[in-house]
N, C-alpha and C positions, 0 to 999 in steps of 0.2 A: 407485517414488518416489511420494509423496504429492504432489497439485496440492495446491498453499498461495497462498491470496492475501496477500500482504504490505500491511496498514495502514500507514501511517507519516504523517506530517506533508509536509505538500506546501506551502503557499501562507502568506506570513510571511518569515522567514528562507530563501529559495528555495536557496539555497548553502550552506546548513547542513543543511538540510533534503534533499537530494539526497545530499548525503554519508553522512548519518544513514539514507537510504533505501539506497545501498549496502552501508552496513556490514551493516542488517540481510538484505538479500538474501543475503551473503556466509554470514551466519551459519544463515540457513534452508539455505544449499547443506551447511554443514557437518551439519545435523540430517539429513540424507539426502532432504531436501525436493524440488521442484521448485518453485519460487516463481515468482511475474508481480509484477510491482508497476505497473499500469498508469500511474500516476503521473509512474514514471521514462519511462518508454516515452512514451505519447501527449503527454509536455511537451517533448519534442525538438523542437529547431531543425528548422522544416520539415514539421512534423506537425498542432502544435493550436498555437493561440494561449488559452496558459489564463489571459489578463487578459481573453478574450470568454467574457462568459456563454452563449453559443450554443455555442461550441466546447469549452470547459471543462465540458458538459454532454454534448456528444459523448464525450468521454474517460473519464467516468465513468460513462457509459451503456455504452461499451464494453468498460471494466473488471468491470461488473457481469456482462457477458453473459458474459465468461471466468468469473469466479464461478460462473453455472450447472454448471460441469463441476471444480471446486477441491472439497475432500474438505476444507478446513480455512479459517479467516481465522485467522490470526495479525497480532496487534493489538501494535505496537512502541511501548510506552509511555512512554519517557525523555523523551521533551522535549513529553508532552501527547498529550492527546487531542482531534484540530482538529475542525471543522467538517463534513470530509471523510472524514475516518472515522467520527467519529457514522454518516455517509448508510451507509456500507461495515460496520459495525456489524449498522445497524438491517436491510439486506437481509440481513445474511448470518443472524440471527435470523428475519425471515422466510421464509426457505428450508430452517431446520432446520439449518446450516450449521452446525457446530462454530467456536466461538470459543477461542483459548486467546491471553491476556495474558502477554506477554514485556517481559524489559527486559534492554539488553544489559551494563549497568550499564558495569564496566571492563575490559570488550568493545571500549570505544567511545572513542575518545579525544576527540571533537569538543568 
């Protein structure tokens, strides 16, 4: 299986946005993927507080380090490209990291 780091929209619509982040994990499980979507992970209850800029820096600092070891970014474009994947973009072009643009179109019902 391929490590894939999953892009997706995080911070906005946070309930739209988590939805729209599992649908596309679902859909990398179906590409024969192994995906992270740090996102979904380090914003759990109990974890980060990602309304603190300290801790919401941790998450994506720890999302990246996964990255060092992902063979792809897959970048989930339907509803935008935030702020936060620009960051997740621009390291994954600094590492050489393959980038490939998806959209789940109506994939997705959200």
């Amino acid at each position: 299986m391929k490590l894939v780091i999953i892009e997706s929209p995080y911070a906005g619509d946070i309930v739209k946005n988590v939805e729209y982040a599992r649908a596309c994990m679902h859909h990398s499980l179906t590409l024969g993927e192994a995906p992270i979507a740090s996102h979904l992970l380090y914003t759990q209850p109990g974890i980060l507080i990602d309304e603190d800029p300290e801790e919401r820096q941790w998450g994506i600092d720890a999302g990246l380090e996964w990255g060092k070891h992902a063979e792809l970014t897959a970048i989930y474009e339907d509803l935008g490209i935030s702020r936060g994947m620009e960051y997740g973009i621009k390291n994954a072009m600094e590492n050489a990291r393959p980038l490939e643009y998806r959209k789940l179109g109506g994939k997705w019902s959200g």
